[in-house]
C-alpha positions in Angstrom: 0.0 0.0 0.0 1.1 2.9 -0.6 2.2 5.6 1.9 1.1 9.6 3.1 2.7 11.7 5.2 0.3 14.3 6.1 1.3 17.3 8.3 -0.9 18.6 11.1 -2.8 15.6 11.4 -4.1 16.0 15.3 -7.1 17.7 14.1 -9.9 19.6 11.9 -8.3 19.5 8.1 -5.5 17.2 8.4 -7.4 15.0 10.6 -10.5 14.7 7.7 -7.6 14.2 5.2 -6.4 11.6 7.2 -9.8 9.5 7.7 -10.1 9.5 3.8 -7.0 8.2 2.6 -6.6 5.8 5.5 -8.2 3.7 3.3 -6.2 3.4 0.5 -2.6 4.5 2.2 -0.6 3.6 5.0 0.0 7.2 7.1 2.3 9.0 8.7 0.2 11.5 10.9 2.3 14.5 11.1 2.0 16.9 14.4 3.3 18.2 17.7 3.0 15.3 20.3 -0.3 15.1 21.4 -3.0 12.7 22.9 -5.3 14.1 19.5 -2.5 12.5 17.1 -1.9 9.1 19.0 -5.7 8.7 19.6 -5.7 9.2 15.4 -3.4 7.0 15.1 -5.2 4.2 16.7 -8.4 4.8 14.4 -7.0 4.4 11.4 -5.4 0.9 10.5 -1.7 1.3 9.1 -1.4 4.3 10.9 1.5 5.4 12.5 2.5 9.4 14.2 5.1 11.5 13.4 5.4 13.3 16.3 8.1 16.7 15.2 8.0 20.3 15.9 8.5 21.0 12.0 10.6 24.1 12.7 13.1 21.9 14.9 14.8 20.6 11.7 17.6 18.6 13.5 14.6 16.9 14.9 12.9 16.8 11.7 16.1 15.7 9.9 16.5 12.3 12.4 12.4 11.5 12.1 12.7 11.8 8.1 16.2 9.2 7.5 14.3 6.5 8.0 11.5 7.4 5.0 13.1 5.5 1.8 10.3 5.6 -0.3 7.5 8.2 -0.2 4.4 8.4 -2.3 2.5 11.2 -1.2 3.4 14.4 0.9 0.7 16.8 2.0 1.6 19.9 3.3 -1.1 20.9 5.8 0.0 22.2 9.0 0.6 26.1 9.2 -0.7 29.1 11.5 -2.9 32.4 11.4 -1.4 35.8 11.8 -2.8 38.4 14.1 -5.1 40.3 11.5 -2.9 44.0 12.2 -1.9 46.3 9.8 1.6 46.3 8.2 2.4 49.4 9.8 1.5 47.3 13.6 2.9 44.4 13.2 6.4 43.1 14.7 8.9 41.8 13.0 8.8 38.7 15.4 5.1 37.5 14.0 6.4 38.3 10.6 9.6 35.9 11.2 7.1 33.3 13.0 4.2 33.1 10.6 6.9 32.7 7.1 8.6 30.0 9.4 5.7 28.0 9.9 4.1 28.3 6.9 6.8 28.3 4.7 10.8 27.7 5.2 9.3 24.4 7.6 7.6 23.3 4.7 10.7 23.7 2.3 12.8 22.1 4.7 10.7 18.9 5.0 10.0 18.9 1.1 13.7 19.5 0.9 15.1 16.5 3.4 12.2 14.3 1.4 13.2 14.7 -1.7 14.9 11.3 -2.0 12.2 9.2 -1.3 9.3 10.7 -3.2 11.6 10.8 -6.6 11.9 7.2 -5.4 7.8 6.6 -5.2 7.2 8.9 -8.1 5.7 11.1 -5.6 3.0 13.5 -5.3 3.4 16.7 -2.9 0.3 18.4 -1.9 0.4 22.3 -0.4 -2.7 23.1 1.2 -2.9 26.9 0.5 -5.3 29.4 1.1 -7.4 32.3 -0.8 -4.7 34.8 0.8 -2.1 32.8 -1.4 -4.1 34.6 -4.6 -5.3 37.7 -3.3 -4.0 39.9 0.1 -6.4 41.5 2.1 -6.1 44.2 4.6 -5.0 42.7 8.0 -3.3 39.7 6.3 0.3 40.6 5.2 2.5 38.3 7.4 0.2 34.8 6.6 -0.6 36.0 2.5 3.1 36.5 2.4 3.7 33.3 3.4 0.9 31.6 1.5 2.3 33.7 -1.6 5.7 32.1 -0.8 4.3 28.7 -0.8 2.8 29.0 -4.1 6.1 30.2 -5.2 7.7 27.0 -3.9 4.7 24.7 -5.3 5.7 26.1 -8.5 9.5 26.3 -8.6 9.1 22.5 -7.6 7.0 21.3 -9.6 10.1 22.7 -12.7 12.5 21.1 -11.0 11.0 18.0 -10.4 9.2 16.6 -13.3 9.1 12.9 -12.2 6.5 14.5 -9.0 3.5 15.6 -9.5 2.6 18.7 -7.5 -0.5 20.2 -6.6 -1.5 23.6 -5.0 -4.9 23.6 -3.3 -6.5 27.2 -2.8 -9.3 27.2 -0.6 -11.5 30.1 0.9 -12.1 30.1 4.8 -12.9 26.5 6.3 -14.9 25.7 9.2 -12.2 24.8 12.0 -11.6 26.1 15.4 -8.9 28.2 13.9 -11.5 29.7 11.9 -13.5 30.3 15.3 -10.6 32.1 16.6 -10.1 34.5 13.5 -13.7 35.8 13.5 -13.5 36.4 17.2 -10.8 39.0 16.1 -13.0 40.4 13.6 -15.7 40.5 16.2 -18.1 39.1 14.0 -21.0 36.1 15.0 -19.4 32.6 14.0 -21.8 31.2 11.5 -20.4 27.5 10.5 -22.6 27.6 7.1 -20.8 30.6 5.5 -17.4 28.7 5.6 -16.1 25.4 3.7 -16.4 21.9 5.6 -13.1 20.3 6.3 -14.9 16.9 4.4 -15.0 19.1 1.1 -11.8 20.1 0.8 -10.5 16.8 2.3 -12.3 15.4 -0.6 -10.8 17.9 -2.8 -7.6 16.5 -2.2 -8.0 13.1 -1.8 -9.7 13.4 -5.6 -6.2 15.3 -6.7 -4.1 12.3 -5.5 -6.7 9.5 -7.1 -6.1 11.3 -10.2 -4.7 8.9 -12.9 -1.1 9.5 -13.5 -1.6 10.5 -16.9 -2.9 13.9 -15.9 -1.2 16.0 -13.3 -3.5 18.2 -11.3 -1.4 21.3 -10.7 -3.8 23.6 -8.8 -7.4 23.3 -7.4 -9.3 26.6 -5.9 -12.0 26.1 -3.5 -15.1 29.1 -2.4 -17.6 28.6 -0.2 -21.2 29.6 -1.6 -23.0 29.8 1.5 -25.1 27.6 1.2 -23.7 25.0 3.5 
């Protein structure tokens, strides 16, 4: 069977990514060490954690030199910014937001390399609407989503034996969400977002994909009418 490593597995989308390829692939659930990962990890047959801080890369180097072969990478895990201005926002959330969400993610794809050109892999980054368009309040995490696109792309040249795909999709249902419209001070309203199952689907769909057509980029809005 083939084999996933999916990053921030413990919960919402890269725990409903998870559930539907646990059928078809063994997993490596990617995530900090929690009880939510190794509970996940006992659902799923042929399951097994990956327990890393991605942005501790000697740790992250020593979990990935046992990984010889590699068919599918998904790049989920990744944090919010604060929603300030440019002209209020440190240069400490501006380091910690592009670390996360982008120089941890070309590190792993970096030290992985080897074993998805030996699966004929297929790398997945789980974008975001601010990776196409910036919005006030957003700098520090569409900067980063913007750089991930980047590096979607300049891989995808490099690599041509991997397929890579770039999913863009508009504001999800998760608890993250929750967070972010407390901050605009709006009322939560779960119907006006994406379902995690949708894009989960989304993806899963881009990796079925017979390997005579290479999905490159998929963009997901939610109508409202959830």
């Amino acid at each position: 069977m083939p084999t996933a490593l999916i990053t921030g597995a413990s919960r919402g989308l890269g725990a409903e990514i998870a559930r539907r390829l646990s059928p078809t692939h063994d997993l490596l659930l990617g995530g900090r060490p929690s009880s939510e990962l190794d509970t996940l990890a006992t659902e799923l047959d042929g399951a097994s954690t990956f327990p890393v801080d991605l942005t501790d890369y000697d740790e992250v180097e020593a979990a990935t030199e046992a990984i010889n072969a590699l068919d599918v990478l998904v790049h989920n895990a990744g944090v919010g910014s604060s929603l300030e201005g440019v002209a209020d926002t440190p240069v400490e959330e501006w380091q910690h937001v592009l670390e996360v969400n982008l120089v941890a993610a070309a590190e792993l794809t970096r030290l992985l390399l080897p074993a998805l050109r030996e699966a004929g892999g297929h790398v997945v980054f789980v974008n975001s609407g601010a990776g196409r368009r910036a919005n006030p309040g957003w700098a520090p995490y569409a900067a980063s989503k913007f750089g991930l696109r980047a590096l979607a792309d300049a891989l995808r040249a490099e690599e041509p034996t991997l397929r890579v795909t770039s999913v863009f999709p508009g504001r999800i249902d998760t608890e993250m969400q929750r967070d972010l419209v407390a901050i605009e001070g709006n009322e939560y309203d779960p119907s006006q977002f994406l379902k995690t199952s949708t894009v989960a689907n989304a993806i899963v769909h881009a990796i079925a994909t017979p390997a005579d057509a290479h999905p490159e980029e998929i963009v997901l809005r939610p109508t409202g009418r959830g």
